[in-house]
C-alpha positions as CSV (number, residue, x, y, z in Angstrom):
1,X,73.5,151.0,176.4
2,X,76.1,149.3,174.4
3,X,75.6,147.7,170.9
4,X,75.8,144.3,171.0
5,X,79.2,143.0,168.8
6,X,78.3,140.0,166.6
7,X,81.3,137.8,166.1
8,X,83.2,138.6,162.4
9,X,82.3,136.3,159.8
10,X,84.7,135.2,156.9
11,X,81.7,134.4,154.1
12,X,78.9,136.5,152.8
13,X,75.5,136.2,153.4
14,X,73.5,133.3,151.4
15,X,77.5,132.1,150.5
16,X,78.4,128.4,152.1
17,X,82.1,128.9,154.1
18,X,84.6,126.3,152.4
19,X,86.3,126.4,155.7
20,X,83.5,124.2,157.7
21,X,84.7,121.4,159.8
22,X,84.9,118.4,157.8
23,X,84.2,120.2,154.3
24,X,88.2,118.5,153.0
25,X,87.5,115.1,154.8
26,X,84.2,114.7,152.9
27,X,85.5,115.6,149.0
28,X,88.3,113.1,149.8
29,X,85.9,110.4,150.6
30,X,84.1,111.2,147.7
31,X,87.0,111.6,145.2
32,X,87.9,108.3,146.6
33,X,84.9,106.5,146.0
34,X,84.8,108.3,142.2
35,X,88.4,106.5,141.4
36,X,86.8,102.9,143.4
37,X,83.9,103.2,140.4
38,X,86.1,104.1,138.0
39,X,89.0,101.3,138.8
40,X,87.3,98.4,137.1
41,X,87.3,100.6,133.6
42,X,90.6,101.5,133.8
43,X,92.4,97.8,135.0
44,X,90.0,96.9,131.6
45,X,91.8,99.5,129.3
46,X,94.7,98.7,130.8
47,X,95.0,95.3,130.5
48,X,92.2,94.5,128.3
49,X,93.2,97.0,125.4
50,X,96.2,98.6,125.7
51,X,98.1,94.9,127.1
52,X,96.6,93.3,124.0
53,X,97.9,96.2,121.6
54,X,101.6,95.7,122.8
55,X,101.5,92.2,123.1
56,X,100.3,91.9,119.3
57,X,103.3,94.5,118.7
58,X,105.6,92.1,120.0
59,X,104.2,88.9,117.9
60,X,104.4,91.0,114.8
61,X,108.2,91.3,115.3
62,X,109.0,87.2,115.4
63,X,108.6,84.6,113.0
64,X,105.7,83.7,115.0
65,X,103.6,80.7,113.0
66,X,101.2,78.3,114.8
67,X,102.2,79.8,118.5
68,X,103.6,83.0,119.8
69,X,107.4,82.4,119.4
70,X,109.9,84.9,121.8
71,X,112.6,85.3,118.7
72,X,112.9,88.8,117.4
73,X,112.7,89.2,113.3
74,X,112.7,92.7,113.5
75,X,110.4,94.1,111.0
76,X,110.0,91.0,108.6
77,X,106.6,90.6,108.9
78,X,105.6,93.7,108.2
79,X,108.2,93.7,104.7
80,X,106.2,90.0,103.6
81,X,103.0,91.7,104.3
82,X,103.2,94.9,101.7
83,X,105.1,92.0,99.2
84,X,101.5,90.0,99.8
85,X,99.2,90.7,96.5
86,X,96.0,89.9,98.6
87,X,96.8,92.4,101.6
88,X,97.4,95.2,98.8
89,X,94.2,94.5,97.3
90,X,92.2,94.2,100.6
91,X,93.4,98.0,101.2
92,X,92.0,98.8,97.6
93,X,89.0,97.0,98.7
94,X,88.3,99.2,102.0
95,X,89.2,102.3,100.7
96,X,86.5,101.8,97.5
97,X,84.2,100.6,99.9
98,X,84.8,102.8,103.0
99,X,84.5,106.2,100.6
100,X,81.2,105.1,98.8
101,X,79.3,103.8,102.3
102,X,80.3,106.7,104.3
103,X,79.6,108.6,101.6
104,X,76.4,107.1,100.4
105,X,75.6,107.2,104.3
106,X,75.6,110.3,105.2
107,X,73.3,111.6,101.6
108,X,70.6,108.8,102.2
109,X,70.8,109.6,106.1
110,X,70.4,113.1,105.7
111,X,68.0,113.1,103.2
112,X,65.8,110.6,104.8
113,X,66.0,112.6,107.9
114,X,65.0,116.2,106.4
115,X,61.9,113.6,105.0
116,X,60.7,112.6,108.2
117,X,61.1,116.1,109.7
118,X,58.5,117.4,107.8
119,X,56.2,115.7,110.6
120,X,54.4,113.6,107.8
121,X,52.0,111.3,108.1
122,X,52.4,108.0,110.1
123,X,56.0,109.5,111.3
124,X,56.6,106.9,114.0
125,X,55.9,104.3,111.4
126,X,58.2,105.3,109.2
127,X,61.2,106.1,111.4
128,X,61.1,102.4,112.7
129,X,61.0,101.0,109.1
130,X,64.0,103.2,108.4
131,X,65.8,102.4,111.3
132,X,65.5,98.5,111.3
133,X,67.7,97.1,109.4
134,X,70.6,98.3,111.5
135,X,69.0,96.4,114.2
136,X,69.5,93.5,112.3
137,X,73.5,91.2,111.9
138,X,75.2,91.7,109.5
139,X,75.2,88.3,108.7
140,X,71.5,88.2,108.1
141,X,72.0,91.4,106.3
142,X,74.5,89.6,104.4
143,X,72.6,86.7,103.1
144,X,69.4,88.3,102.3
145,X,71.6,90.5,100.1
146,X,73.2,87.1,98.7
147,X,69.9,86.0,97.6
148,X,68.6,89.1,96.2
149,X,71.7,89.5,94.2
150,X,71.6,85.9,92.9
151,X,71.8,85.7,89.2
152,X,69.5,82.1,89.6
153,X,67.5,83.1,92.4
154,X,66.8,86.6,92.9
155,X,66.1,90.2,91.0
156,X,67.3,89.1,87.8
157,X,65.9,85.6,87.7
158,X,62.3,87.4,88.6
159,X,62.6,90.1,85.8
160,X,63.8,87.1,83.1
161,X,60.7,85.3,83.8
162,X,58.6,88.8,83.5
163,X,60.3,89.0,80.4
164,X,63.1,91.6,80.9
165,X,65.6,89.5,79.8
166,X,68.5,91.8,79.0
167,X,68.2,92.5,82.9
168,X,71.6,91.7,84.6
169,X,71.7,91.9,88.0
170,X,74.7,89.1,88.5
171,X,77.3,91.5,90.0
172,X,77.9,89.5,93.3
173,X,79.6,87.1,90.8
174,X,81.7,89.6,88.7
175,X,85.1,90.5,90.2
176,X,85.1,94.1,89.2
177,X,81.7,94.9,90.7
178,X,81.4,92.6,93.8
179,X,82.8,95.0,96.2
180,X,79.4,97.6,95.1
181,X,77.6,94.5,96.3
182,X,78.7,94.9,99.9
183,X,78.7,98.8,99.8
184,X,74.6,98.8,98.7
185,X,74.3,96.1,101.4
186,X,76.0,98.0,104.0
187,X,74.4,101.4,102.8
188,X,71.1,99.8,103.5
189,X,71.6,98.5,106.5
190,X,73.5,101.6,108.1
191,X,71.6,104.3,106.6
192,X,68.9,104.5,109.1
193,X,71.4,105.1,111.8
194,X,72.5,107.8,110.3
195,X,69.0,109.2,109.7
196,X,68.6,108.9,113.4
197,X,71.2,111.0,114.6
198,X,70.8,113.7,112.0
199,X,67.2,114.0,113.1
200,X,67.7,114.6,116.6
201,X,69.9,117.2,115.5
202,X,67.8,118.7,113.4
203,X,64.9,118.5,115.8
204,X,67.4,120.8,118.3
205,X,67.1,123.5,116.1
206,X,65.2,126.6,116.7
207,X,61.8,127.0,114.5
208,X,62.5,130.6,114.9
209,X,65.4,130.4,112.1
210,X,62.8,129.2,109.6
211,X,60.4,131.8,110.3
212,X,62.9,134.2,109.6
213,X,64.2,132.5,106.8
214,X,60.7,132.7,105.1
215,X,60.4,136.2,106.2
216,X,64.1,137.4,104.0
217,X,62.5,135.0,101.3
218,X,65.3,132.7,101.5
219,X,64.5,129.4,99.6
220,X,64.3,126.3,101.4
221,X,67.6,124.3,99.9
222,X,69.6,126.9,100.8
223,X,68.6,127.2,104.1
224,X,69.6,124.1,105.0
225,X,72.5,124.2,102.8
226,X,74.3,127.4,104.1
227,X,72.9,126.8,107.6
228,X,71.2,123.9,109.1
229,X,73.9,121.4,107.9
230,X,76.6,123.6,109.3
231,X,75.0,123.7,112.7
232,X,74.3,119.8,112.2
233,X,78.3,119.2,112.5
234,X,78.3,117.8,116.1
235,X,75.7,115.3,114.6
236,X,77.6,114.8,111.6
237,X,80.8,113.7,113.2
238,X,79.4,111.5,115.4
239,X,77.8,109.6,112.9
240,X,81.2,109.9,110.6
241,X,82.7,108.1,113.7
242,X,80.6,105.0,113.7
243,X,80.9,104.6,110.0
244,X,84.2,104.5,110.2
245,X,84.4,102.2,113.0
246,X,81.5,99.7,110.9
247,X,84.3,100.0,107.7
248,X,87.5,99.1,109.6
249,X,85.5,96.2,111.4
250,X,83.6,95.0,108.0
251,X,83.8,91.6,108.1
252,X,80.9,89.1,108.5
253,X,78.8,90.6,105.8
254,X,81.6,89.8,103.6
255,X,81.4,86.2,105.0
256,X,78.2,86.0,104.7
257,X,78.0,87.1,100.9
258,X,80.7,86.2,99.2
259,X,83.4,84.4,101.5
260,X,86.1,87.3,99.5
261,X,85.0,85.9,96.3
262,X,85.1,85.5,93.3
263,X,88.7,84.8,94.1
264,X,89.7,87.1,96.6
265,X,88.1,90.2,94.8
266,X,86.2,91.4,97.2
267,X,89.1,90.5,100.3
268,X,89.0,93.3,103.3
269,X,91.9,93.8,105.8
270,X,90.0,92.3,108.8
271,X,89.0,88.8,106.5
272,X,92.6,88.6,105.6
273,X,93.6,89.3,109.5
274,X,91.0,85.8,110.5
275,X,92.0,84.0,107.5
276,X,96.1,84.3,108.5
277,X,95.4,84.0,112.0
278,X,93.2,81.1,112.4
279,X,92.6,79.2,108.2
280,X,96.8,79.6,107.9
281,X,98.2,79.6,111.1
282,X,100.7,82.9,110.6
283,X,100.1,84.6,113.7
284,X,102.8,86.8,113.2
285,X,101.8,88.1,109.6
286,X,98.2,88.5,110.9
287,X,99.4,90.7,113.9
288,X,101.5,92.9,111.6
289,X,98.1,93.2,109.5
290,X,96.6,94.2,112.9
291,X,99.1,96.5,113.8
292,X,98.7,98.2,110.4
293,X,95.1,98.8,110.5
294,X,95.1,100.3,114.0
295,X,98.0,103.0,113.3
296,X,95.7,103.5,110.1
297,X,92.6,104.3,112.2
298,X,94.9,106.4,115.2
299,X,96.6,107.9,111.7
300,X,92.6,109.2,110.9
301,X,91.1,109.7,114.0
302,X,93.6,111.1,116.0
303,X,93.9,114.5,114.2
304,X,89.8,114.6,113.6
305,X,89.8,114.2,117.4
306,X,92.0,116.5,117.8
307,X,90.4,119.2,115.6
308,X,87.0,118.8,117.1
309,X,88.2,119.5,121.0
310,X,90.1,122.3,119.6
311,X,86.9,124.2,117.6
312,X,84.9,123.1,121.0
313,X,87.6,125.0,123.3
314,X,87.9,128.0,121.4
315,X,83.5,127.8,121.0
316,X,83.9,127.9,124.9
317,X,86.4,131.0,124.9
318,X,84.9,133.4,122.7
């Protein structure tokens, strides 16, 4: 008898053949069908973001006033603006303000968020009263700050009439400390967000490490010191991100408080953008403002960006 000869195959056993008919005619349909769903995003960042950014380019090199103009001024714009006493001190402004709230942030946040891990009492509770007032404007925001902060009306006027009258509570109205004003509102309003992330990321990590760190005696700050905020850093940079976007957008809680007053004391880059661009009609100074401001944020970003994709590639090599 002779052994019967089973045709030679190409794949394992249990493996799939990549060389089945109609295998390449399928991915294509599907790779086509990914770039279909994606084509609506990309016209949009196109067209939508990336148009818009050199159009705004272009009307920061005219002498455009009223209307976009087609004459070329070359960089004149962008010489008036850094000889414009109010732009100078809207920069001052952020930088003060953007360094206390991110600051101020990212302590309260985390703070509030090693708190509520301690699974206390009423946890759910206390999480949504931490996390609310970021879902509120901030022009509401804004105006209940405006009220508490009003000399006549609010926290000083109540502790005069209890009798604390060497109280002062009247900084919205003082030009050196109005822009602390907006930080505390801000800080309040933002901090909760903060607290969110930072707990999910502390819920991710492994009860086992504080079982040995109670074992070795380590104490309890310095665990989370040495450890637990390193391993928070994913959560920690994605939080930095949105307070940075919430500073370089801060704008209608400004509005809403103090309109840039007293003066202009308390003037941010993206109020001075609005006012030149619709109160003055100086489109072209307000796109060099714009144009300013964004290479400032690609100047900051870029390089974190880049920083954090290059410590997650070499994670992923070693």
């Amino acid at each position: 008898m002779h052994a019967l000869k089973l045709p030679a195959t190409s794949s394992r056993p249990g493996q799939k053949s990549s060389n089945r008919p109609g295998n390449k005619p399928l991915r294509k349909r599907v790779s086509i069908a990914v770039w279909l769903a994606l084509l609506p995003m990309v016209l949009t960042v196109v067209f939508a973001y990336l148009g818009t950014m050199v159009w705004t380019a272009r009307v920061s090199l005219s002498n455009s006033r009223t209307f976009p103009s087609g004459d070329f001024a070359g960089f004149t714009q962008y010489v008036k603006l850094f000889h414009n006493d109010r732009w100078l001190l809207s920069l001052q402004n952020i930088v003060i303000c953007g360094a206390c709230f991110i600051v101020a942030c990212m302590v309260i946040g985390l703070l509030l968020a090693i708190f509520v891990d301690q699974r206390v009492v009423a946890e759910g509770a206390l999480r949504t009263v931490f996390l609310y007032p970021y879902a509120m404007s901030f022009v509401a925001t804004g105006l209940v700050w405006q009220w508490i902060l009003n000399p006549e009306l609010g926290a000083q006027a109540v502790l005069h009439k209890l009798g604390f009258v060497p109280a002062r509570f009247d900084w919205i109205v003082d030009q050196d400390w109005v822009i602390y004003t907006i930080v505390i509102a801000t800080v309040w309003q933002a901090s909760g967000l903060v607290m969110a992330l930072l707990l999910a990321g502390l819920r991710g990590i492994d009860d086992e490490l504080w079982k040995a760190a109670r074992i070795d005696g380590i104490p309890r700050w310095r665990v989370y010191a040495s450890i637990v905020v390193p391993m928070l850093g994913p959560s920690i940079s994605t939080a930095f991100v949105l307070l940075f976007v919430m500073v370089v957008k801060l704008y209608d809680a400004v509005v809403a408080m103090t309109q840039g007053g007293p003066g202009t004391a308390s003037e941010v880059p993206a109020k001075f953008i609005m006012d030149y661009l619709f109160g003055r009609a100086n489109i072209g100074l307000a796109s060099a403002a714009s144009i300013v401001l964004l290479a400032t944020v690609l100047a900051i970003l870029a390089p974190f960006f880049y920083a954090r994709s290059h410590a997650a590639l070499r994670k992923e090599v070693w």
